[in-house]
Kinemage of the C-alpha trace (Angstrom):
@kinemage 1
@onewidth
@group {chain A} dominant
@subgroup {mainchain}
@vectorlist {calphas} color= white
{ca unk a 1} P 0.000 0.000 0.000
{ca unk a 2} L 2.562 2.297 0.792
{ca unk a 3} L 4.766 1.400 -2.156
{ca unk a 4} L 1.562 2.286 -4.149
{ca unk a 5} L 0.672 5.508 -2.543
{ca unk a 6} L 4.882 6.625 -3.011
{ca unk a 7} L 4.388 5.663 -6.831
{ca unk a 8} L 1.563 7.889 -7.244
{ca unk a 9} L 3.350 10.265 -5.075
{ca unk a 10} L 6.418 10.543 -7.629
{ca unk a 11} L 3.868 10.787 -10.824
{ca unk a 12} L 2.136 13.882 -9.017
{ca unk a 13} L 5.649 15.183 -9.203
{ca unk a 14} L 5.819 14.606 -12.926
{ca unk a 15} L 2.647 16.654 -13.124
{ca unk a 16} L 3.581 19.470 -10.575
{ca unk a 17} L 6.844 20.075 -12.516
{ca unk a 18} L 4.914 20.754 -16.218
{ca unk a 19} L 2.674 22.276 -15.189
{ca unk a 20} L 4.738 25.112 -13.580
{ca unk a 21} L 6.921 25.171 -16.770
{ca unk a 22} L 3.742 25.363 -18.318
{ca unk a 23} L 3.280 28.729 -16.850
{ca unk a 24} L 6.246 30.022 -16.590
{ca unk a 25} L 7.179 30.163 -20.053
{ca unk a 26} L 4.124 31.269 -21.486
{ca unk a 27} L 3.295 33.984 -18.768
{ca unk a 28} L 7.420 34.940 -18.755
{ca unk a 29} L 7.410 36.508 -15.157
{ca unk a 30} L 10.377 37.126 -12.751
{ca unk a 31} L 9.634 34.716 -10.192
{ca unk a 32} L 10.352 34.549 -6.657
{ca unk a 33} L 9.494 31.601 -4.141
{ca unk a 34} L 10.018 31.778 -0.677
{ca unk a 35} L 9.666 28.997 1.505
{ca unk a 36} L 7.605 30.017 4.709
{ca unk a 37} L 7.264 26.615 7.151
{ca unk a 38} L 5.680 28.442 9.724
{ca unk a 39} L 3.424 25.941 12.055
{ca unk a 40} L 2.813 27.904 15.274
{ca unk a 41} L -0.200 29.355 13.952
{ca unk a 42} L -2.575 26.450 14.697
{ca unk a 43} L -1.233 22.862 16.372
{ca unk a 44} L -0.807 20.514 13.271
{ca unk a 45} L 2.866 20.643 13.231
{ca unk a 46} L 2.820 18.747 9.871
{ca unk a 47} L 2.141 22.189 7.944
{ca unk a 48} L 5.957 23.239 8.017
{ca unk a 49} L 6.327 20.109 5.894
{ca unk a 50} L 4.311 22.165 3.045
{ca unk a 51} L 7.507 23.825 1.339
{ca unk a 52} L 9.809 20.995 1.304
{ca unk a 53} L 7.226 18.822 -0.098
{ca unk a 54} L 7.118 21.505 -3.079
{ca unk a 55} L 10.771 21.716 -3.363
{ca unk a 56} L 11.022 17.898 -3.133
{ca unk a 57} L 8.945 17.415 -6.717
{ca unk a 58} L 12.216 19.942 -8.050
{ca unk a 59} L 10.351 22.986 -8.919
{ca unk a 60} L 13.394 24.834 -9.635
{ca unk a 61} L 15.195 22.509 -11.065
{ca unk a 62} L 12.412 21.909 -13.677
{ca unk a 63} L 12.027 25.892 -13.937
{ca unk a 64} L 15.930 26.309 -14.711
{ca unk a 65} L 15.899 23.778 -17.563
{ca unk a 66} L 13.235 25.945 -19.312
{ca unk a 67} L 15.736 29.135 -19.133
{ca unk a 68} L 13.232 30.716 -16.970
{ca unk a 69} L 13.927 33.705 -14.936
{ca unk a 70} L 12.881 31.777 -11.502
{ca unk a 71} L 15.149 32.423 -8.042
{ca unk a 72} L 14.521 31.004 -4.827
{ca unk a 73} L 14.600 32.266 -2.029
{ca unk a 74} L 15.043 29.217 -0.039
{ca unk a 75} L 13.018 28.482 3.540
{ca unk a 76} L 13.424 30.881 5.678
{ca unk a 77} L 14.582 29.375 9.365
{ca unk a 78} L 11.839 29.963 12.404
{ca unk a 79} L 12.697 29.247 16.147
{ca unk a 80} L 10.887 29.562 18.328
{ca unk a 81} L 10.361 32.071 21.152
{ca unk a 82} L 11.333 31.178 24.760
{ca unk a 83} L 9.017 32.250 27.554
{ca unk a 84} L 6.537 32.538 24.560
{ca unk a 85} L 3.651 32.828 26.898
{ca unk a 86} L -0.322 33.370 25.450
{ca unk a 87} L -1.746 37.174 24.955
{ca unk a 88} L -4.884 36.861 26.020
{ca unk a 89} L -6.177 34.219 23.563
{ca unk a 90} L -3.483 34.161 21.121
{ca unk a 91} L -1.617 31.162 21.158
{ca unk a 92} L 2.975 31.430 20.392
{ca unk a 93} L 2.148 35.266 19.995
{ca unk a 94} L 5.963 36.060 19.875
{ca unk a 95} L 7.044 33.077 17.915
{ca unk a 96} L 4.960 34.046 15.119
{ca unk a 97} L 5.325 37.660 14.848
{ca unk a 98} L 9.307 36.909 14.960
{ca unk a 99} L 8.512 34.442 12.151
{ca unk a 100} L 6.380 37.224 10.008
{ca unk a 101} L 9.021 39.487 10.847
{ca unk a 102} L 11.209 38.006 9.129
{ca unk a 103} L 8.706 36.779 6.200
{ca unk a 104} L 7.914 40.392 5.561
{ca unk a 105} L 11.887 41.230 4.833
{ca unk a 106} L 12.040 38.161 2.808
{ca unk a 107} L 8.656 39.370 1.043
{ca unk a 108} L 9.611 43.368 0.318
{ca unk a 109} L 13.653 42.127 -0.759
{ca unk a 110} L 11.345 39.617 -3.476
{ca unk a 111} L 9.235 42.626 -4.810
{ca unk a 112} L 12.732 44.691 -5.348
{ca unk a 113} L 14.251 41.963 -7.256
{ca unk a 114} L 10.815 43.018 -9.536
{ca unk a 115} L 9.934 39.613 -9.364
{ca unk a 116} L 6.118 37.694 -8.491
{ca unk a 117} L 6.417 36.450 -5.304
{ca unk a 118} L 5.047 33.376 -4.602
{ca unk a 119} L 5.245 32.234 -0.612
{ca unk a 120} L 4.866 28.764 0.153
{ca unk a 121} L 3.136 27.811 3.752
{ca unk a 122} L 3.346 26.916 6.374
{ca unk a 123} L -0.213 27.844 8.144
{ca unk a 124} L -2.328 31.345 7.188
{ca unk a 125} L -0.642 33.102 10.107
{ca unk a 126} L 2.234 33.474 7.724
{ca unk a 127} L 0.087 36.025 5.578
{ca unk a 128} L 0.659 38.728 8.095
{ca unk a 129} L 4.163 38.774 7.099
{ca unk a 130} L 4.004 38.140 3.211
{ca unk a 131} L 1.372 40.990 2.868
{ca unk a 132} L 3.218 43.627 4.954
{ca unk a 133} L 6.203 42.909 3.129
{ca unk a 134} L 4.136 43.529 -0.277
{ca unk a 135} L 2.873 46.273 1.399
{ca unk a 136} L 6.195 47.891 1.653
{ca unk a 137} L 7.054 47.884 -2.039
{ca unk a 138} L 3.536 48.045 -3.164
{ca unk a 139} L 1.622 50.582 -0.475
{ca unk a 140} L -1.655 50.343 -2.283
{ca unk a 141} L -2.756 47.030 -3.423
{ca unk a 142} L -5.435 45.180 -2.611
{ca unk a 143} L -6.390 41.149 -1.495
{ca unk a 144} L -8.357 38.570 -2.647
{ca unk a 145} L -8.837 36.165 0.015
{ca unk a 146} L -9.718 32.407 -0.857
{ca unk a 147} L -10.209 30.566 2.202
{ca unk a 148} L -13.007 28.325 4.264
{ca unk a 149} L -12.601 31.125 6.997
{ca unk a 150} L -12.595 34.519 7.470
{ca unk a 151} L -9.720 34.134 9.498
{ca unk a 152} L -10.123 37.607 11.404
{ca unk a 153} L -10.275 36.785 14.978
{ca unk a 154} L -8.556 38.774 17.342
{ca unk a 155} L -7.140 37.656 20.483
{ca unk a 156} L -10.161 39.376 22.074
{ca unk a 157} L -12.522 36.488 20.060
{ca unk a 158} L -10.697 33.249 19.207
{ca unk a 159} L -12.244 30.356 20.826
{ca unk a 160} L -9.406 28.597 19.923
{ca unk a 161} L -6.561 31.362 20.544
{ca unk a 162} L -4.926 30.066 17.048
{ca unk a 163} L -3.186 32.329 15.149
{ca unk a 164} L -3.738 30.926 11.393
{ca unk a 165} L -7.549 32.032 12.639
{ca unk a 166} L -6.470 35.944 13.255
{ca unk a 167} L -4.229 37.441 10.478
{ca unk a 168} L -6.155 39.690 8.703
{ca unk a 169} L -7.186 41.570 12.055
{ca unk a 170} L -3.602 42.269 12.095
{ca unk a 171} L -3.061 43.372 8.892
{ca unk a 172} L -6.866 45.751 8.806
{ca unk a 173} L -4.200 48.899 8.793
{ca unk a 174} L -1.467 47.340 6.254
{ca unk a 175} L -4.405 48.140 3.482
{ca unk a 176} L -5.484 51.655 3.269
{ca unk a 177} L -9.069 50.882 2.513
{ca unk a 178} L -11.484 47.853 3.594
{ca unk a 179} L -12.998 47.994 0.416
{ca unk a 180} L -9.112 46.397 -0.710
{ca unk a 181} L -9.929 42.734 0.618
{ca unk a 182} L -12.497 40.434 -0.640
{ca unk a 183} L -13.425 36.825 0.729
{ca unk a 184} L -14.299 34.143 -1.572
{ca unk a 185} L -15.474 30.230 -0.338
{ca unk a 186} L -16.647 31.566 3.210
{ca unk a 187} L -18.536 29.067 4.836
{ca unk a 188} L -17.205 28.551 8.262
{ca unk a 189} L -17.487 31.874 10.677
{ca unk a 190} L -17.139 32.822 13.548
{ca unk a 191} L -20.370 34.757 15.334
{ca unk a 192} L -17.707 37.409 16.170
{ca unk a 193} L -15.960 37.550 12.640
{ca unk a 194} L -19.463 38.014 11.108
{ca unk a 195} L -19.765 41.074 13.264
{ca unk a 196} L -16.123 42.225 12.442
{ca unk a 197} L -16.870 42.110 8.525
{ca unk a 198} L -20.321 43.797 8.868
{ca unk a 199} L -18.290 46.454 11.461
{ca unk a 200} L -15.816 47.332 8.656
{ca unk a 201} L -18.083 47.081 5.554
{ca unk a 202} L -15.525 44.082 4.149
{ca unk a 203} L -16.638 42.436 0.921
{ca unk a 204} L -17.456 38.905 0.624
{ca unk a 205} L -18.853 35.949 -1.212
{ca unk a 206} L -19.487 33.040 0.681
{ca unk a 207} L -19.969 29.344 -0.577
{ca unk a 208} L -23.800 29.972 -0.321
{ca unk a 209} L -23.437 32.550 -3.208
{ca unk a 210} L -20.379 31.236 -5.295
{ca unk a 211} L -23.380 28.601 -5.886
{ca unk a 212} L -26.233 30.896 -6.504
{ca unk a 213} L -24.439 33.517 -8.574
{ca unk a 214} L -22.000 31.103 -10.274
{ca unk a 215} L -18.069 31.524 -9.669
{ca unk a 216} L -17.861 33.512 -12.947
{ca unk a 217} L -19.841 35.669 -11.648
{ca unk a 218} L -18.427 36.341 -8.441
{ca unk a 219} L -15.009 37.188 -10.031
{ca unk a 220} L -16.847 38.990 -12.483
{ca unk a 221} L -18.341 41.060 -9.329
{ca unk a 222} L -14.863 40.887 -7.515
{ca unk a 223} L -13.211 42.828 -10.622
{ca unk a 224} L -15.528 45.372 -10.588
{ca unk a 225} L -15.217 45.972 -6.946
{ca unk a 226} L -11.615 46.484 -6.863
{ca unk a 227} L -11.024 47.869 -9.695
{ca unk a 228} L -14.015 50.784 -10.180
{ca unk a 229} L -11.467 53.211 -8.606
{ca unk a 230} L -8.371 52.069 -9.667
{ca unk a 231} L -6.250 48.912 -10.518
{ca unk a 232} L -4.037 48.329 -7.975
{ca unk a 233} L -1.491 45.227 -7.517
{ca unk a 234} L -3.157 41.742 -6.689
{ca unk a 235} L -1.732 39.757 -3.046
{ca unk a 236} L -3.900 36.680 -3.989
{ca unk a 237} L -3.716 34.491 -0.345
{ca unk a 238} L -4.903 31.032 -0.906
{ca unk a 239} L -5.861 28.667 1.710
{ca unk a 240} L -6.620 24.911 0.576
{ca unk a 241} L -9.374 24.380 2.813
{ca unk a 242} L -11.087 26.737 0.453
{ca unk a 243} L -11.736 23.247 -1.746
{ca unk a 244} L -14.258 20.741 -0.786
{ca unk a 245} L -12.236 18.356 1.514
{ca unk a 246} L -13.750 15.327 -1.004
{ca unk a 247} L -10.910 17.133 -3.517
{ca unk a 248} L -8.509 18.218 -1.010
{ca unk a 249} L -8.405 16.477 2.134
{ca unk a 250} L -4.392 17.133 3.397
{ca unk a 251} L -5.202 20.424 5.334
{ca unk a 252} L -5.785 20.609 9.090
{ca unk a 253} L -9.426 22.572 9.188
{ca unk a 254} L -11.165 21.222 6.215
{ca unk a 255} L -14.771 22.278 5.600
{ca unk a 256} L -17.331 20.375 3.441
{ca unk a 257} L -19.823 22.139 0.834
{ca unk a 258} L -16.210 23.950 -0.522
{ca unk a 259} L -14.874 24.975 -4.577
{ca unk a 260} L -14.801 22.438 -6.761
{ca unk a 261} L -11.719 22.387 -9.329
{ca unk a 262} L -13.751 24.372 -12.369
{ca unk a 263} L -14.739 26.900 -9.692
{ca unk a 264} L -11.025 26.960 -8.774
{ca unk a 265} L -10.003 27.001 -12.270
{ca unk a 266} L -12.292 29.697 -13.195
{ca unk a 267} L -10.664 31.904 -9.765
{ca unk a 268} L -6.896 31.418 -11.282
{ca unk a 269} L -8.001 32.151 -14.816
{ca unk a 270} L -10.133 35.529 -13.977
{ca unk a 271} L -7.001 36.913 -11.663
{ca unk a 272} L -4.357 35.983 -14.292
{ca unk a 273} L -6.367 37.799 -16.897
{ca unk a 274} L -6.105 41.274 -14.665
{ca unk a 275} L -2.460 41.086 -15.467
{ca unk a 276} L -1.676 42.725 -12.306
{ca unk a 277} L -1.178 39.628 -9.534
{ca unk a 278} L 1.916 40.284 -7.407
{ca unk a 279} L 2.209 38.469 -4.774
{ca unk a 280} L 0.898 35.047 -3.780
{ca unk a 281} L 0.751 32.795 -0.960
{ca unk a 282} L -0.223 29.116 -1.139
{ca unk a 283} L -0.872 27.591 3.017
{ca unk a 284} L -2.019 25.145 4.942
{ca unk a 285} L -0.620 22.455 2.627
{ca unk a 286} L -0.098 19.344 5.241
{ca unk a 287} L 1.473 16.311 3.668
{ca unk a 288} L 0.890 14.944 6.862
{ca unk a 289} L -3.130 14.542 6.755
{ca unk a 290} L -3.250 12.289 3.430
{ca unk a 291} L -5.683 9.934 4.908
{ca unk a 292} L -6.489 6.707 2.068
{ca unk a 293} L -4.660 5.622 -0.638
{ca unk a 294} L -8.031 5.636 -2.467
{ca unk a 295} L -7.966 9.405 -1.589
{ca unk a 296} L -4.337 9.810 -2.783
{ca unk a 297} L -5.184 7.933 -6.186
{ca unk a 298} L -8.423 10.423 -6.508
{ca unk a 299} L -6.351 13.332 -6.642
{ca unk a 300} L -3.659 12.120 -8.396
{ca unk a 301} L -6.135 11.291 -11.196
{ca unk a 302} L -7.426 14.453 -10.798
{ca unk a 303} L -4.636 16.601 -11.178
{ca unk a 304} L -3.789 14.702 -14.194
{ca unk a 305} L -5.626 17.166 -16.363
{ca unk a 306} L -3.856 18.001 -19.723
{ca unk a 307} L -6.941 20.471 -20.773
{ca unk a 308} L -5.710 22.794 -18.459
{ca unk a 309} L -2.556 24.538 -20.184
{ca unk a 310} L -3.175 28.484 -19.036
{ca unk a 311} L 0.112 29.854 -17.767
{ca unk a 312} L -0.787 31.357 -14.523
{ca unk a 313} L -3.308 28.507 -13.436
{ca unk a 314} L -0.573 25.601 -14.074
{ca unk a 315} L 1.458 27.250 -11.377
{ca unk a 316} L -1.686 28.141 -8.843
{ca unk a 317} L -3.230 24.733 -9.620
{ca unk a 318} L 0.265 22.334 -9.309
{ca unk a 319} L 1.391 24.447 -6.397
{ca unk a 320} L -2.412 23.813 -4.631
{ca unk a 321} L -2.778 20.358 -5.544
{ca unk a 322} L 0.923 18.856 -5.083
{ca unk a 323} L 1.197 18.185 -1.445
{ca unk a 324} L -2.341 16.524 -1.327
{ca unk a 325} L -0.353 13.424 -2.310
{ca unk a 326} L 0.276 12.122 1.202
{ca unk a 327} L 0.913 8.735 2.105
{ca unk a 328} L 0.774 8.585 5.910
{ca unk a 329} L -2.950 8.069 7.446
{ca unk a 330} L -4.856 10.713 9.931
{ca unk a 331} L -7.936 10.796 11.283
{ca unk a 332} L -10.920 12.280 9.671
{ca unk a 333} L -11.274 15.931 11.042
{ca unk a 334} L -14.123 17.131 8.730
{ca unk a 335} L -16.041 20.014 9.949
{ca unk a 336} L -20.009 20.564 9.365
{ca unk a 337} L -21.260 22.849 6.097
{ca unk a 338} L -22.064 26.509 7.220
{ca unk a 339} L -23.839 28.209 4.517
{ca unk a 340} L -22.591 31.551 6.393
């Protein structure tokens, strides 16, 4: 079984490497890929595993070949804080604002080297640091925010005092206008979150309407939104709960009634087309939580889709899919639909 579940792991590799050549070379950016394996966010330690898991398929060795004009970064190193006691709810407070600290450098040195930057997680929490960081190269830009959860707690609210759950209460003043963020797959939130986003007037489309409207739609509606004013440079922050856990179970808070792959699809294809994404982050990849090897064979049959040749959504859709190859088993940790 587990000779099985490695073979399929190594063709998923295959597929992950094309598939970011694929893009590459037809959307010819600068590229930059940092390596974020932050984990003290939430208490799945198997998250930091995300990057290396990435870097293991041999992204930038595949890249290279190409002649593309891809540099990495490398993983940044975390430690973690001594004496790194709870404030009020928040869980490793210290630990991960060193971590974002340094993620942020790592983030704005990225943008000067006029290059896409493309963080790899790691938990959400990590999003604190790769937005600031954009922020300081790129002061006005806006965020579209793909995720199962809102994922604005503050210490004041968490039930759970995890940090993945808080980072865009942290990074409300990084933006210069609320009207810069959009939500899209909502469908787990907190009763203090929904207050928080109906407080500050933030814009989002939950799973409820991605089905009712249709996801072109919703981009459709996104687009306009952002851009009535003025364009302004995309920080696209992609979490892989936002998936129905049937497609992409490796992730610690999964949440059923989530995108399927042609919604997903139609989410890379609409932000590539802007021509103004510049700065991504992929999280809560944990190669850890593979659970069957009927589930690993699922996705690996899946992600075997040679329709799909569109630059910018190879490297969104092999980056998103890759680490759901795991071959250890977990327990089931689905969480009930909220139609929020």
């Amino acid at each position: 079984k587990t000779v099985r579940a490695r073979m399929l792991c190594r063709r998923s590799m295959v597929v992950f490497r094309e598939g970011v050549s694929t893009i590459c070379k037809r959307f010819n950016h600068k590229i930059g890929i940092v390596g974020a394996p932050l984990s003290k966010g939430q208490k799945k330690e198997g998250v930091r595993k995300g990057p290396d898991a990435i870097r293991n398929a041999k992204l930038l060795e595949k890249l290279q070949v190409g002649g593309l004009n891809v540099e990495d970064y490398s993983n940044l190193k975390f430690v973690e804080v001594l004496g790194d006691e709870p404030f009020k709810s928040a869980r490793w407070p210290r630990t991960v604002g060193a971590a974002n600290q340094k993620l942020s450098q790592a983030v704005a040195r990225v943008k000067r080297d006029d290059r896409l930057c493309v963080t790899l997680g790691g938990d959400h929490s990590l999003a604190i640091g790769s937005i600031s960081g954009h922020a300081m190269f790129h002061s006005d830009l806006c965020v579209v925010w793909v995720d199962a959860h809102a994922d604005i707690n503050t210490p004041d609210t968490s039930t759970t005092g995890n940090m993945h759950g808080q980072p865009l209460s942290f990074l409300i003043n990084e933006l210069r206008d609320k009207k810069d963020i959009v939500y899209i797959g909502l469908r787990d939130v907190d009763p203090e979150e929904k207050k928080i986003i109906k407080k500050l007037g933030i814009k989002f489309f939950s799973m409820t309407e991605v089905k009712q409207l249709g996801i072109q739609k919703v981009m459709e509606m996104t687009s306009d939104y952002l851009f009535s004013r003025i364009q302004k440079p995309i920080h696209l922050s992609f979490d892989i709960d936002a998936f129905d856990p049937s497609l992409a179970p490796a992730t610690g808070t999964p949440v059923e009634g989530g995108l399927t792959y042609e919604e997903g699809i139609c989410i890379a294809c609409e932000i590539h087309k802007t021509g103004l994404l510049s700065a991504m982050d992929i999280v809560e990849l944990n190669p850890e939580l593979g659970k069957t090897e009927e589930e690993v064979t699922l996705t690996v049959n899946t992600a075997v889709d040679e329709k799909n040749n569109s630059d910018f959504l190879s490297l969104f859709w092999s980056v998103t899919r890759f680490p759901f190859y795991a071959i250890s088993d977990a327990n089931k940790n689905t969480l009930k639909y909220d139609s929020f």
